[in-house]
C-alpha positions as CSV (number, residue, x, y, z in Angstrom):
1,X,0.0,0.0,0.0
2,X,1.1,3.8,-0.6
3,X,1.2,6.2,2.0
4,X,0.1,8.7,-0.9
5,X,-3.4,7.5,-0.7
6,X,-3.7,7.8,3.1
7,X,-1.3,11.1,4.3
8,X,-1.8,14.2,2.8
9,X,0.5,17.0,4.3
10,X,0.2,20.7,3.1
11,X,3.4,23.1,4.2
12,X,2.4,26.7,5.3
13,X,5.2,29.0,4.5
14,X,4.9,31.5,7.1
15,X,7.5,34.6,7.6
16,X,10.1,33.2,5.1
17,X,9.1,34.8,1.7
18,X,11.1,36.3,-0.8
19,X,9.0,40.1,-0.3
20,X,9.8,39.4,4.0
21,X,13.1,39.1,2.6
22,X,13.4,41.9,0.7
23,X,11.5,44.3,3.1
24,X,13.7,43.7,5.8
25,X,17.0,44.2,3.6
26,X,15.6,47.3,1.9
27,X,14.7,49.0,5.5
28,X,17.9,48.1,6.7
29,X,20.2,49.3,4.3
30,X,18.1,52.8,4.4
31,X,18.3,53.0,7.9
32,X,21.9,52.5,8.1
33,X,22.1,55.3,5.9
34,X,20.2,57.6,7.9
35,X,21.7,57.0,11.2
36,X,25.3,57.3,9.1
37,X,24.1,60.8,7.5
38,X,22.5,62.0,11.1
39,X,25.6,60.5,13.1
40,X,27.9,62.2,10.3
41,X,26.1,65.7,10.3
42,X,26.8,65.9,14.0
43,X,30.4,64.8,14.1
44,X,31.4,66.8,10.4
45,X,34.1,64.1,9.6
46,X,33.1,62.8,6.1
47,X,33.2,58.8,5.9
48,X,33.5,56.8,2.9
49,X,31.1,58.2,0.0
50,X,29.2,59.9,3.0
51,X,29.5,63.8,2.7
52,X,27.0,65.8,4.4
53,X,26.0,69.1,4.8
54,X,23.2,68.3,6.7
55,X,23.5,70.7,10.4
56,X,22.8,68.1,13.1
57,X,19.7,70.1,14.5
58,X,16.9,69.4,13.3
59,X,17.9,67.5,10.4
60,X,20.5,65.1,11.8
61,X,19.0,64.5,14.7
62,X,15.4,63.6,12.7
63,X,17.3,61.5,10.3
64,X,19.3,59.8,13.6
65,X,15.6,59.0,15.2
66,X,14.4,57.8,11.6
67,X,17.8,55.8,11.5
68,X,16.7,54.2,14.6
69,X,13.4,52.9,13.9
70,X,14.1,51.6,10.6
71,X,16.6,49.8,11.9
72,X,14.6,48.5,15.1
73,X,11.7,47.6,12.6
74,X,14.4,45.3,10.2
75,X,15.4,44.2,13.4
76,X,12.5,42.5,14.6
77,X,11.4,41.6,11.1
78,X,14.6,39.6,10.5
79,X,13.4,37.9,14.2
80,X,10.0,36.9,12.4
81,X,11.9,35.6,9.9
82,X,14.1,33.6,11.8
83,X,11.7,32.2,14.0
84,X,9.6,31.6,11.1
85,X,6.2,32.9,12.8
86,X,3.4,31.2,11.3
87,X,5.2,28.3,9.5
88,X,4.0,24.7,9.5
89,X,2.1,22.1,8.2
90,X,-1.7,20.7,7.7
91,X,-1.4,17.4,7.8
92,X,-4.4,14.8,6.8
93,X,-3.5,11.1,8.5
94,X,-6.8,8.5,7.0
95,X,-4.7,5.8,7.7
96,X,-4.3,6.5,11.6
97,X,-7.4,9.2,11.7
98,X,-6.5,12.2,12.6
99,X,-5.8,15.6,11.4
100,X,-2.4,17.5,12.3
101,X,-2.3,21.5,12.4
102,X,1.0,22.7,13.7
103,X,2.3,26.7,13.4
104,X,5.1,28.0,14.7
105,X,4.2,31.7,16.9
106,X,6.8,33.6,19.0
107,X,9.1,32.6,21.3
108,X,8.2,31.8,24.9
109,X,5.7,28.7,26.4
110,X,3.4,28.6,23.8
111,X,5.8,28.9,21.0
112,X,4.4,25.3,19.3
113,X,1.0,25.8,18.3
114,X,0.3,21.9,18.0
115,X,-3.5,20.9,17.4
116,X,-4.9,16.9,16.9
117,X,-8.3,16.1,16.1
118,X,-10.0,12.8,15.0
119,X,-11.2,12.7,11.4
120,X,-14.8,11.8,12.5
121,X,-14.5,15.2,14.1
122,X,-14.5,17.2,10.9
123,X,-18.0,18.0,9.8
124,X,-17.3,20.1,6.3
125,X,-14.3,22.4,4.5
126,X,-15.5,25.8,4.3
127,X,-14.0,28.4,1.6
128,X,-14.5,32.1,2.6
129,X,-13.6,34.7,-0.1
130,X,-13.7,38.5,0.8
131,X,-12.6,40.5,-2.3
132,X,-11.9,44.0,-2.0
133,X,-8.6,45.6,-1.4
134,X,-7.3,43.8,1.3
135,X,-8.8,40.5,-0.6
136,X,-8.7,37.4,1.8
137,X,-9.4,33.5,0.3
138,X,-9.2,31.2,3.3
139,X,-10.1,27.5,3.4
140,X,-12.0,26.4,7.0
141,X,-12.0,23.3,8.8
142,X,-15.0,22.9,10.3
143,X,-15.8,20.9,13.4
144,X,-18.7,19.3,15.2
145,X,-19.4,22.2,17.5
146,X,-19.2,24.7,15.2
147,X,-15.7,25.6,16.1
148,X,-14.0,26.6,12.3
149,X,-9.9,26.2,11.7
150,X,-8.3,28.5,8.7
151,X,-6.0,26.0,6.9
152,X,-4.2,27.8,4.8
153,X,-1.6,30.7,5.3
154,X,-1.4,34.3,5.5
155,X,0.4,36.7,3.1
156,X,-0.2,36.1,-0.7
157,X,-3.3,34.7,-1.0
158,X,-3.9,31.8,-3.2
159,X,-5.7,32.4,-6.5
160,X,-9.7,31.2,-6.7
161,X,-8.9,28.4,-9.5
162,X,-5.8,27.1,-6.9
163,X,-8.6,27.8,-3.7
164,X,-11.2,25.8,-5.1
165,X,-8.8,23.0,-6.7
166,X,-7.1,22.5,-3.0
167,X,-10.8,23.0,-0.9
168,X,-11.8,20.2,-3.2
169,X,-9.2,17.7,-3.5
170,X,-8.8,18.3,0.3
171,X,-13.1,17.5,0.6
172,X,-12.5,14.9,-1.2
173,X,-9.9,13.1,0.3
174,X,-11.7,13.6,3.4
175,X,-15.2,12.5,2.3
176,X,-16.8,15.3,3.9
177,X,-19.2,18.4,2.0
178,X,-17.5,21.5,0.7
179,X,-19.0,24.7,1.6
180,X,-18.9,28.1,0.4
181,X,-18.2,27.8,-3.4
């Protein structure tokens, strides 16, 4: 027998994308620069291709305090990024019954977000769409009890044909209805 036909495991990419990235690069290289041009406009010495005539107040100082969030903001994101908030993995088990979501959060006690349920639990998928400008597509699990699980990740949403290919492949495989399309 093939494990295909009884495990189905779907990876959520969670803070490692290409844009987290590149957003985190981007701020940091322009924050380096400001805190460079601020420091540099209050000491006069010119450093490397840095030559400022910027006077230190306000200007310098502003572009110090800028220089300092932006490089408090790449800062964290790189810690998201590292810790990989919101990475994981639905997986599907028919052969032992049961249904795997884990997510990684932030550090501390609860850090592994680690949740089991048995497959006679699962009373129906669920797709949600919201379009609009902040446009959300979201596949549900929903359990007896009415208590509803968003499968799939956050970030760059999936596109309809990909939503309603996975909601029904993942219906399917389950043997339960599909709601919502």
């Amino acid at each position: 027998m093939n494990n295909e036909n009884f495990i189905r495991r779907y990876v959520i990419v969670g803070e490692r994308r290409f844009s987290n990235f590149w957003w985190a690069t981007v701020i940091l290289i322009g924050a380096i620069g400001f805190l460079i041009t601020g420091i540099l406009s209050y000491t006069g010495v010119p450093f490397l291709f840095f030559h400022t005539d910027v006077s230190f107040f306000p200007q310098g100082l502003l572009m110090c305090f800028y220089g300092s969030l932006g490089f408090l903001l790449s800062l964290y994101w790189w810690f998201l990024i590292f810790w990989n908030v919101g990475g994981g993995f639905n997986e599907f088990n028919k052969k032992e019954g049961f249904v795997r979501i884990f997510r990684w959060g932030y550090p501390g006690k609860n850090r592994k977000i680690d949740l089991s349920y048995t497959l006679k639990d699962i009373e129906s998928i669920r797709v949600e769409l919201k379009e609009g400008f902040d446009s959300q597509r979201t596949i549900f699990m929903k359990l007896k009890g009415k208590r509803e699980i968003p499968l799939t990740g956050i970030g760059q949403p999936l596109t309809i044909q990909e939503l309603e290919k996975q909601a029904s492949e993942l219906a399917n495989f389950l043997q339960v209805s599909l709601e919502g399309l």
